[in-house]
C-alpha positions in Angstrom: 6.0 17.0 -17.0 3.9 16.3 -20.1 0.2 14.7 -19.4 0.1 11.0 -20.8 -2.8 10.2 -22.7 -5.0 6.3 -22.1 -7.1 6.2 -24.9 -9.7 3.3 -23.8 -12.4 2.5 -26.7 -14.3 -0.6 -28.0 -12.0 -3.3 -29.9 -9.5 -1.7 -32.2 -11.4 1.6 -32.8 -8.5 4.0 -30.3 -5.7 1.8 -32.0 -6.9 3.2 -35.4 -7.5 6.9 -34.3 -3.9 7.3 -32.6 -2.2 5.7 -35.9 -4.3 8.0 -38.1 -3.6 11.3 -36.1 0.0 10.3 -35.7 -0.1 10.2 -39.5 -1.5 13.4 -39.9 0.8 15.0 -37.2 4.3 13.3 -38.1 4.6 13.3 -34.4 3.6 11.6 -30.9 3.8 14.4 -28.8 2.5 12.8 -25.9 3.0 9.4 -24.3 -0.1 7.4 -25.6 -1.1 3.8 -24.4 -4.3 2.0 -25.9 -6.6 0.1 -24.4 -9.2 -2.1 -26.8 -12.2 -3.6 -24.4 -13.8 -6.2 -26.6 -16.8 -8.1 -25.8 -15.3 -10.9 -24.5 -12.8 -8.8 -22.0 -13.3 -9.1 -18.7 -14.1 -5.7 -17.2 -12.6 -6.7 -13.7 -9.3 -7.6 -15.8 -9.9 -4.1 -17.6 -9.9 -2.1 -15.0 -6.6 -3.6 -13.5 -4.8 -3.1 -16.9 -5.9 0.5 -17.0 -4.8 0.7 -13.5 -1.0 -0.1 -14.5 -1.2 1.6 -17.4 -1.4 5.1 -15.4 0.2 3.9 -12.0 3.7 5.7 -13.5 2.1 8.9 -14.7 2.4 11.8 -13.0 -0.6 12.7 -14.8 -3.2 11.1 -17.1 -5.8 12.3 -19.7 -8.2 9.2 -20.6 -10.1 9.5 -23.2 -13.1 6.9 -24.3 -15.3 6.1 -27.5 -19.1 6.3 -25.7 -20.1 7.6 -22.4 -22.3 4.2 -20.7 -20.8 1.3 -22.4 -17.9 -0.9 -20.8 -14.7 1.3 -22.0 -15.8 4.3 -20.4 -17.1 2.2 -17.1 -13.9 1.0 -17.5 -12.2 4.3 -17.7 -14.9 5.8 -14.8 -13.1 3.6 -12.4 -10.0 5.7 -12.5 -11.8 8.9 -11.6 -11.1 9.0 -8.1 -7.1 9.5 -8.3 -6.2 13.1 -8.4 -4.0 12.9 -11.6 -6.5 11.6 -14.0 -9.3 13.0 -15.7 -11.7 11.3 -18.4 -13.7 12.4 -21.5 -16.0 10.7 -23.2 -16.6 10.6 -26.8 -13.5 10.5 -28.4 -13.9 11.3 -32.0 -10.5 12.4 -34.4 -10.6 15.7 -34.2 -10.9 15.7 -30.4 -7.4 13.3 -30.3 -5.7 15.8 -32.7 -6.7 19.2 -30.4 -5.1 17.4 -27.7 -1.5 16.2 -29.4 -1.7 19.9 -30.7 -1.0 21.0 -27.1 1.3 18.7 -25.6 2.7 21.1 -22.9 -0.4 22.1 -21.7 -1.7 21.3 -18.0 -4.3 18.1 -17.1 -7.3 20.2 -16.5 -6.6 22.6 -19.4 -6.1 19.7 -22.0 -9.2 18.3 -21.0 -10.7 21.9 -22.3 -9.2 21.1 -25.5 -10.7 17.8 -26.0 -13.9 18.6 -25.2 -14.2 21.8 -27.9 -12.0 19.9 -30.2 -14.6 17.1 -30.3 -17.3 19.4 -29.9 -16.0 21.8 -32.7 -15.0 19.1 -35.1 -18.9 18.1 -35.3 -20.7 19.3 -38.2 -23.0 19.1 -41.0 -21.6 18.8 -44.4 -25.2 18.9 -46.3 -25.7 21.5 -49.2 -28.6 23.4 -47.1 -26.9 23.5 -43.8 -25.8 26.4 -41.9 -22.4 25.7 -40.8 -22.8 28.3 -37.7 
């Protein structure tokens, strides 16, 4: 069964970057639920949501906007169940790697989101080596 994504980020910022890849795609490949942490939400409440959001997946791929700050101590709290794994720094090209490979495993999805984010890092300046 496909991995289901919980995309946890400050305010509306996942919201944006799962209607813009959808967008680009034409397609939700995987099941996708967003979680916006503002600064007023209460982290306890948070965590409970994110709880339900992934309590009928058989697995779950969470990704958040900044390692340290309340939506990824929000996702980090999840980490102890077997079928979840987190990544932290979600950027665009990271959420487009992994709806590019829908039928791919938990553990090997989360390779894709790290070298898509990684790989979709770069330097647009006239001097710059692109590597």
């Amino acid at each position: 069964m496909a991995v289901s994504l919980l995309v946890i980020t400050h305010d509306t910022i996942g919201q944006s970057l799962v209607e813009t890849a959808n967008s680009m795609l034409g397609v939700t490949p995987l099941h996708i639920d967003v979680l916006g942490i503002s600064k007023t939400t209460n982290p306890d409440e948070a965590r409970a949501q994110a709880e339900e959001l992934i309590k009928h997946n058989n697995s779950t791929l969470v990704l958040t906007d900044m390692y340290g700050s309340t939506p990824s101590n929000v996702a980090c709290h999840l980490r102890e169940q077997d079928n979840v794994r987190i990544v932290s720094g979600l950027n665009l090209p990271m959420l487009v790697r992994v709806l590019n490979y829908p039928r791919l495993e938990l553990d090997e999805l989360v390779d894709k989101a790290l070298t898509g984010g990684q790989d979709g890092v770069l330097t647009c300046n006239k001097d710059a080596s692109h590597g």
